[in-house]
ROTORTOR-703297 format. One record per residue (C-alpha): residue in three letters; residue number from 1; x, y, z. Coordinates in pm, 1 decimal, padded with zeros to 6 digits. Layout:
<atom rest="ala" nr="NUM" xx="X" yy="Y" zz="Z"/>
...
//
This chain:
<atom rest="unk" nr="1" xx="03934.5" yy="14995.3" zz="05462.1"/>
<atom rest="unk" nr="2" xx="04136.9" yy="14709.1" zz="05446.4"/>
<atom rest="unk" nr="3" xx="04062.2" yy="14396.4" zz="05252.5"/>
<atom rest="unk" nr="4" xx="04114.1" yy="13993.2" zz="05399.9"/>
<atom rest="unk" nr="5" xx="04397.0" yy="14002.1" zz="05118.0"/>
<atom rest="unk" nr="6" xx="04572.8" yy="14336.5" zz="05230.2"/>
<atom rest="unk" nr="7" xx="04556.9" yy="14202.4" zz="05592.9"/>
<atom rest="unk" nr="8" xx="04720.0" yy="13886.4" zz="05449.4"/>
<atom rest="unk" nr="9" xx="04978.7" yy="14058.9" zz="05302.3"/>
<atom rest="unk" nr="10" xx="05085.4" yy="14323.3" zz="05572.0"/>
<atom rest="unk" nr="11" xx="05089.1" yy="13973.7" zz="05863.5"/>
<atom rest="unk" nr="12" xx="05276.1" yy="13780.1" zz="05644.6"/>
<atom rest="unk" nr="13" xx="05535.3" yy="14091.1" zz="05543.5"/>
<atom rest="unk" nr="14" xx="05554.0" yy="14166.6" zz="05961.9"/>
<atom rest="unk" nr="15" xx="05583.4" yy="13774.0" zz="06013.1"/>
<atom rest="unk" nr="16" xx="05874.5" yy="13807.6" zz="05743.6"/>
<atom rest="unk" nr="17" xx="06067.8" yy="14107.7" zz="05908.7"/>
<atom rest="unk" nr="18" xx="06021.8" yy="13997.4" zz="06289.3"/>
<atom rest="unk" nr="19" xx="06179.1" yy="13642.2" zz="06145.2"/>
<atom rest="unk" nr="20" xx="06461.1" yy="13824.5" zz="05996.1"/>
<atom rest="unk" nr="21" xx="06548.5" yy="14042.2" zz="06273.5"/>
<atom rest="unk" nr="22" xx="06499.0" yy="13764.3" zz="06528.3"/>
<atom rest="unk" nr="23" xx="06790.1" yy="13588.1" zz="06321.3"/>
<atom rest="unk" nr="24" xx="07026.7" yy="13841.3" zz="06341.2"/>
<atom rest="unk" nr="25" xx="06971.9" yy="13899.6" zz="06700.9"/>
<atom rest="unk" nr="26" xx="07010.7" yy="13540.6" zz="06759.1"/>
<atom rest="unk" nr="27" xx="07346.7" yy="13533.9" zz="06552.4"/>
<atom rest="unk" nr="28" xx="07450.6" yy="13840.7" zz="06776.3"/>
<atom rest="unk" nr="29" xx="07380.2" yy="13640.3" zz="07118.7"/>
<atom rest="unk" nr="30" xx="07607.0" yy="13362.6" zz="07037.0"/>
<atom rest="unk" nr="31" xx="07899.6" yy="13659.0" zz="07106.1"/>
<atom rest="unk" nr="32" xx="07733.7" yy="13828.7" zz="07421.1"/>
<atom rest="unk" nr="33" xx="08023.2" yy="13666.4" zz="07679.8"/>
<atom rest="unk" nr="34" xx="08270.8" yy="13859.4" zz="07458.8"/>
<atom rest="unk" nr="35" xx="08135.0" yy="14186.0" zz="07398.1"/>
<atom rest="unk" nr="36" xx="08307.7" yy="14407.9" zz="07663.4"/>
<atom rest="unk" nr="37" xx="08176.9" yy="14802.0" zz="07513.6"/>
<atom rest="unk" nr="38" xx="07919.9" yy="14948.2" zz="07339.9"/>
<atom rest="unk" nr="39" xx="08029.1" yy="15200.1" zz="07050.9"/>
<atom rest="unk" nr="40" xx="07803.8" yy="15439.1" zz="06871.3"/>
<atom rest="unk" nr="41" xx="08013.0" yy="15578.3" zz="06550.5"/>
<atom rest="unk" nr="42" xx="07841.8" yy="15855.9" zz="06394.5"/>
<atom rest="unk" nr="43" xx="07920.8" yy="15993.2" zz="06034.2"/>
<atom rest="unk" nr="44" xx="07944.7" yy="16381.7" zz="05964.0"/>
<atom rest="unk" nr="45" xx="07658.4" yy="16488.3" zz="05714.0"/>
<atom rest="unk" nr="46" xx="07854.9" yy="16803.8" zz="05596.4"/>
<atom rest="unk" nr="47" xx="08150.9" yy="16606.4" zz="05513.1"/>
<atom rest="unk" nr="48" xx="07911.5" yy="16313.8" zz="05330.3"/>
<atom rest="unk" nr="49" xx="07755.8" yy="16651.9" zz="05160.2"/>
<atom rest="unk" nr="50" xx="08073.9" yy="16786.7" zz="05044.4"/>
<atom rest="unk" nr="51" xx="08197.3" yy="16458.2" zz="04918.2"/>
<atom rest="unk" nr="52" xx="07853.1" yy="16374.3" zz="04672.1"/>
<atom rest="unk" nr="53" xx="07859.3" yy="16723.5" zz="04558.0"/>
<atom rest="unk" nr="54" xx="08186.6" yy="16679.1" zz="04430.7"/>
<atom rest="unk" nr="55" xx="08054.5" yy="16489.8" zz="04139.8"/>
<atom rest="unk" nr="56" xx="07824.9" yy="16747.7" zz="04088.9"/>
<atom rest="unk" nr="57" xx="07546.9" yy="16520.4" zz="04122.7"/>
<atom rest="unk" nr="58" xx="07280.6" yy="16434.8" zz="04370.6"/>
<atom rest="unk" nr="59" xx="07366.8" yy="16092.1" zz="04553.0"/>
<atom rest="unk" nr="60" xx="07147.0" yy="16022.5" zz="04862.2"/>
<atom rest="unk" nr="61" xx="07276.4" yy="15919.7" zz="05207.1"/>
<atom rest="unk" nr="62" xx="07163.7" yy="15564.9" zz="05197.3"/>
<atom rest="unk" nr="63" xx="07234.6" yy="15485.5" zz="04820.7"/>
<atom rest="unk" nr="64" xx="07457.3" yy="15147.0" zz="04766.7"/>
<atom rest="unk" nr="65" xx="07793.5" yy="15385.3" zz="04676.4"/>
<atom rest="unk" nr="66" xx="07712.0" yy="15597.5" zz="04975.4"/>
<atom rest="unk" nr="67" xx="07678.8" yy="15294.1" zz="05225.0"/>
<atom rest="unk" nr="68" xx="08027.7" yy="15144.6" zz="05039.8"/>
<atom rest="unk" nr="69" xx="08208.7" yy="15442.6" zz="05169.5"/>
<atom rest="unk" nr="70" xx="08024.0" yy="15401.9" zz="05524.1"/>
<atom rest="unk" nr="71" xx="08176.1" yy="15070.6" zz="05521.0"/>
<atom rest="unk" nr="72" xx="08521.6" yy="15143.9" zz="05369.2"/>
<atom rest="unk" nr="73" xx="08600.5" yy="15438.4" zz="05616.0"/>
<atom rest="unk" nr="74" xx="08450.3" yy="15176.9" zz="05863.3"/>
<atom rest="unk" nr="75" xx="08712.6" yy="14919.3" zz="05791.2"/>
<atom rest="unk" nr="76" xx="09034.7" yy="15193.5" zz="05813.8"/>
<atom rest="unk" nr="77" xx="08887.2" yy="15263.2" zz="06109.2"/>
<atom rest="unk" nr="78" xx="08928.5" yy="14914.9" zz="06221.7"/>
<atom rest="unk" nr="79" xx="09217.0" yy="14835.7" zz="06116.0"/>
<atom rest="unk" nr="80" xx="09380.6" yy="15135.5" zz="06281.7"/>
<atom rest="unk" nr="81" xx="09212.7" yy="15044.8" zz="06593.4"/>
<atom rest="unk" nr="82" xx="09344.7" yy="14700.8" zz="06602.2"/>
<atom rest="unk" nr="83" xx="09666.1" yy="14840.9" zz="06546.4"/>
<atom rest="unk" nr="84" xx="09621.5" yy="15106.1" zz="06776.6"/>
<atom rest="unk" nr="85" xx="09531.0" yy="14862.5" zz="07046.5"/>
<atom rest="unk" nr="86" xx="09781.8" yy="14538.7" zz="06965.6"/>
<atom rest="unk" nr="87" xx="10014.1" yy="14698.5" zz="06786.2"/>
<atom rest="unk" nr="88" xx="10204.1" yy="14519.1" zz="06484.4"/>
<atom rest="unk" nr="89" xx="10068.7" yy="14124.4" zz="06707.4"/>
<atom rest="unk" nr="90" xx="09757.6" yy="14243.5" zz="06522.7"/>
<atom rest="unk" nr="91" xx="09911.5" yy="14101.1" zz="06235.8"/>
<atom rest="unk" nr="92" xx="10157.9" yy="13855.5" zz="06312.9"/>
<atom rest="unk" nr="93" xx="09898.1" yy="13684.2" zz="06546.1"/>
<atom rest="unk" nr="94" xx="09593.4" yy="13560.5" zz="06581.5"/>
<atom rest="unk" nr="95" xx="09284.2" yy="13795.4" zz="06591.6"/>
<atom rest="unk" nr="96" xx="09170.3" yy="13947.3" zz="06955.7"/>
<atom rest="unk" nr="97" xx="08935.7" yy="14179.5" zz="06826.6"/>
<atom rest="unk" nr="98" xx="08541.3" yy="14116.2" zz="06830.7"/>
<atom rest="unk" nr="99" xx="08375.3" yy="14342.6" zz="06622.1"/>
<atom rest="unk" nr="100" xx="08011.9" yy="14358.7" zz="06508.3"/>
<atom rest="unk" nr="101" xx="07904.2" yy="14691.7" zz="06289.9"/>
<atom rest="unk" nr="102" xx="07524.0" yy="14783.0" zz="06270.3"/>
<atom rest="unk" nr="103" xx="07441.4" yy="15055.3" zz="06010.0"/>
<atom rest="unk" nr="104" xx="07163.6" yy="15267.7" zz="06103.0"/>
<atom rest="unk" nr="105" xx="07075.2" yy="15620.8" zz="05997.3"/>
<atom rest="unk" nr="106" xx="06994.9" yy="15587.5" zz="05644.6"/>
<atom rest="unk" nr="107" xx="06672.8" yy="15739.8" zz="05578.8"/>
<atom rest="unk" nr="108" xx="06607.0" yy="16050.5" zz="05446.0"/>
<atom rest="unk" nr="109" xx="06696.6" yy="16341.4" zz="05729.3"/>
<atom rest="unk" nr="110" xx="06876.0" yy="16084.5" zz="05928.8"/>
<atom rest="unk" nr="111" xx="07247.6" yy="16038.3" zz="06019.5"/>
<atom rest="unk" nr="112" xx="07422.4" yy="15760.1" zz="05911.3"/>
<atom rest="unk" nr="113" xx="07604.7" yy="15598.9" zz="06186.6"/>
<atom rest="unk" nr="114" xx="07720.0" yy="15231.7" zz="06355.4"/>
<atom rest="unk" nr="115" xx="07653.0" yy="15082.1" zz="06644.9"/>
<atom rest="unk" nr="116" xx="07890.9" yy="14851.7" zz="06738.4"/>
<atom rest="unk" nr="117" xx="07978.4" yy="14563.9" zz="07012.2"/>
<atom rest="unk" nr="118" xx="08288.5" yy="14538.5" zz="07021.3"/>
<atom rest="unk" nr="119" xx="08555.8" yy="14299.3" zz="07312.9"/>
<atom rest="unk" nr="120" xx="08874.4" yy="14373.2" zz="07355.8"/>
<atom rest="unk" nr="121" xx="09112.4" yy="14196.8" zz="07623.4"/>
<atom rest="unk" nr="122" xx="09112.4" yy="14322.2" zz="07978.7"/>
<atom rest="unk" nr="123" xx="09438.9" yy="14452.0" zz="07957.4"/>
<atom rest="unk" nr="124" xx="09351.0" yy="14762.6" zz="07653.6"/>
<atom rest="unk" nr="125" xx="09044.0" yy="14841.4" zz="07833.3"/>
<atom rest="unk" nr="126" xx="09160.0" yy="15136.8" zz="07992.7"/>
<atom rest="unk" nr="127" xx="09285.9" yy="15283.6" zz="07679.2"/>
<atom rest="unk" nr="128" xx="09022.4" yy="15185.5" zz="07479.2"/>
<atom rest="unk" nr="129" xx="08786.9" yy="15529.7" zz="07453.7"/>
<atom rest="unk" nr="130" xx="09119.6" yy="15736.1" zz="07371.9"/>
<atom rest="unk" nr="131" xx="09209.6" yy="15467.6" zz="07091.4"/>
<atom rest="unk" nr="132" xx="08872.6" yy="15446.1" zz="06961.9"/>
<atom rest="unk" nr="133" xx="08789.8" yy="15836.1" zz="06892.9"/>
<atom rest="unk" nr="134" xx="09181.9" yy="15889.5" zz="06796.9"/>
<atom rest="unk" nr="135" xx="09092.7" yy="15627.2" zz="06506.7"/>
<atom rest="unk" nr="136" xx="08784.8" yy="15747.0" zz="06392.6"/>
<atom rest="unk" nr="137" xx="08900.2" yy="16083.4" zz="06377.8"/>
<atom rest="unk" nr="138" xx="09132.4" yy="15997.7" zz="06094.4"/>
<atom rest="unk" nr="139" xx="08860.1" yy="15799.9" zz="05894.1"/>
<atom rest="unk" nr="140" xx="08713.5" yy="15936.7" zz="05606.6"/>
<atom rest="unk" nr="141" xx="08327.7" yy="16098.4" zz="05679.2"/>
<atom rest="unk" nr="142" xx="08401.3" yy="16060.5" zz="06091.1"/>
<atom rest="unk" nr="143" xx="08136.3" yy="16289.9" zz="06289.4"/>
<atom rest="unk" nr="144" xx="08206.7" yy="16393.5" zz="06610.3"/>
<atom rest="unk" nr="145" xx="07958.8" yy="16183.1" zz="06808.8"/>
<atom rest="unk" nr="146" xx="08148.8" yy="15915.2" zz="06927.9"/>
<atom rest="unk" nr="147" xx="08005.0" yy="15711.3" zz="07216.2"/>
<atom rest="unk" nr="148" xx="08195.4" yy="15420.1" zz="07401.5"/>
<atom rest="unk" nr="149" xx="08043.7" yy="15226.2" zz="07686.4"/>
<atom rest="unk" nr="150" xx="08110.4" yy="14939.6" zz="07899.8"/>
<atom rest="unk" nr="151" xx="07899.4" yy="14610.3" zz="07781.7"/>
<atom rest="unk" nr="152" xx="07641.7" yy="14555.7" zz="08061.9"/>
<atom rest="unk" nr="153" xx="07354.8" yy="14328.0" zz="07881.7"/>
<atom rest="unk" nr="154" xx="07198.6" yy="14203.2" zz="07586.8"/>
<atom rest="unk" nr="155" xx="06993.4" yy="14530.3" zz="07590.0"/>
<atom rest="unk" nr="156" xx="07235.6" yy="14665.5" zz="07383.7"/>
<atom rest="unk" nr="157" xx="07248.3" yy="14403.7" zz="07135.4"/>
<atom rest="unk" nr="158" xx="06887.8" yy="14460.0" zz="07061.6"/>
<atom rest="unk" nr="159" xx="06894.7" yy="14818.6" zz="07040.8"/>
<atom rest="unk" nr="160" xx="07144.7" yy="14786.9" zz="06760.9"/>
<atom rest="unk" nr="161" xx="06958.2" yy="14540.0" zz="06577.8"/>
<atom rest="unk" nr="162" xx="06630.7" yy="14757.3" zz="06563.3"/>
<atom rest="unk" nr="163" xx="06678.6" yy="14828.7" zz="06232.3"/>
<atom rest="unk" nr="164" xx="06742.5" yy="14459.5" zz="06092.8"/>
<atom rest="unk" nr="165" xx="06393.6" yy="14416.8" zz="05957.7"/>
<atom rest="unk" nr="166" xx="06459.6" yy="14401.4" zz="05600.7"/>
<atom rest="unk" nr="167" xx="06657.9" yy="14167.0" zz="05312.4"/>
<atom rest="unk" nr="168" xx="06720.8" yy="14457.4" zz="05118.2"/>
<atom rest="unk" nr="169" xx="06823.9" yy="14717.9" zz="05358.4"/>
<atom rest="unk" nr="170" xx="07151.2" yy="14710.0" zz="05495.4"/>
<atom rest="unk" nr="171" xx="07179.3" yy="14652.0" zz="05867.6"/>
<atom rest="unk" nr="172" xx="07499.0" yy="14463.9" zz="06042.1"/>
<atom rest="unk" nr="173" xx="07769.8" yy="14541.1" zz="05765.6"/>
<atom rest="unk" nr="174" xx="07875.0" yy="14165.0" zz="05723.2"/>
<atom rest="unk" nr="175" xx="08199.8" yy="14317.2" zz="05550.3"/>
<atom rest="unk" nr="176" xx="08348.7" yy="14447.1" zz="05861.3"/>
<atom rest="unk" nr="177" xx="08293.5" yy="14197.8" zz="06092.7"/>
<atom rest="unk" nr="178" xx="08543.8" yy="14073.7" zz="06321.4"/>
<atom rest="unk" nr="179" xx="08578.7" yy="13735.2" zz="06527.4"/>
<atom rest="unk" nr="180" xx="08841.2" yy="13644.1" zz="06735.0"/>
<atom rest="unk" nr="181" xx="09001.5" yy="13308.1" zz="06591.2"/>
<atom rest="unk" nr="182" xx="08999.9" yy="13205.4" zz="06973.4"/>
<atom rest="unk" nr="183" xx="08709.8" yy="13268.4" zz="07186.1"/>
<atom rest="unk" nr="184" xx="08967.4" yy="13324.6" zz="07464.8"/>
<atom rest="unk" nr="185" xx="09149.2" yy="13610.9" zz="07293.2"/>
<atom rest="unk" nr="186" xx="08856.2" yy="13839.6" zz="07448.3"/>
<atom rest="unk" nr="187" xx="08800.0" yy="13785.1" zz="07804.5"/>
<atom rest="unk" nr="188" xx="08544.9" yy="14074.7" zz="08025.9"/>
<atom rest="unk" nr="189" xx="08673.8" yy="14108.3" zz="08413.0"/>
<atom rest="unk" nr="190" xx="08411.6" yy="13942.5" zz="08667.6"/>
//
């Protein structure tokens, strides 16, 4: 049986975590017009495996090292996209790429993985499946689920940001986010 003060506490703590995912779904929104796919990047568990039992030692799938290699092997895998898709411009120019990584998948007898919305100009989207799962192939920890979709609503947006409930618990991976410097770089077709 719960107390007045236990009820208190578990409100205020769902109050808390609705707040904080509501924020990140609103920060998400103000790049909706130039999302044009929906990419689901899943990590390999026998590869993450083999790497922590390198060391000989136990490290769990969602411990802060474990998520630092999520997110480096995250960012080669975006930088070879954007080279992939704009070649050396990537570079020398401004930035087209949107890019917004969610972590999920890192509870116990879960796979880690990202969901991302990502916009790319009109012109790459017909290559932009191939590019995407030749890149993550040649990322360290890349899984074979690879899913790549066409943007259709903000449905999406909130099914990646299910798991943004919590301060302490890693969910968009602020470290490998990408805005365009122009909010024309990305344009979606009519």
């Amino acid at each position: 049986m719960r107390t007045t003060l236990q009820e208190t506490l578990v409100e205020n703590e769902n109050k808390r975590s609705q707040a904080f995912k509501a924020a990140h779904f609103e920060w998400l929104l103000q790049y909706e017009e130039q999302v044009t796919h929906a990419v689901t990047l899943t990590f390999d568990p026998k590869k993450v495996m083999a790497f922590t039992n390198t060391f000989n030692r136990s490290v769990a799938i969602n411990d802060k090292e474990m998520v630092e290699r999520y997110q480096e092997s995250l960012r080669h895998f975006i930088n070879r996209l954007n080279r992939a898709l704009y070649g050396n411009s990537a570079h020398r120019n401004a930035n087209r790429l949107l890019f917004v990584p969610v972590i999920e998948g890192l509870n116990n007898g879960e796979v880690p993985h990202y969901h991302c919305s990502v916009g790319i100009t009109k012109d790459r989207a017909g290559v932009f499946e191939e590019k995407v799962k030749a890149c993550w192939a040649q990322v360290p920890f890349a899984g074979f689920q690879i899913k790549v979709e066409p943007y259709r609503d903000a449905g999406w947006l909130g099914y990646s940001n299910k798991g943004s409930k919590f301060i302490n618990r890693p969910s968009i991976d602020w470290l490998n986010v990408r805005i365009p410097s122009s909010p024309n770089s990305v344009t979606i077709e009519s």
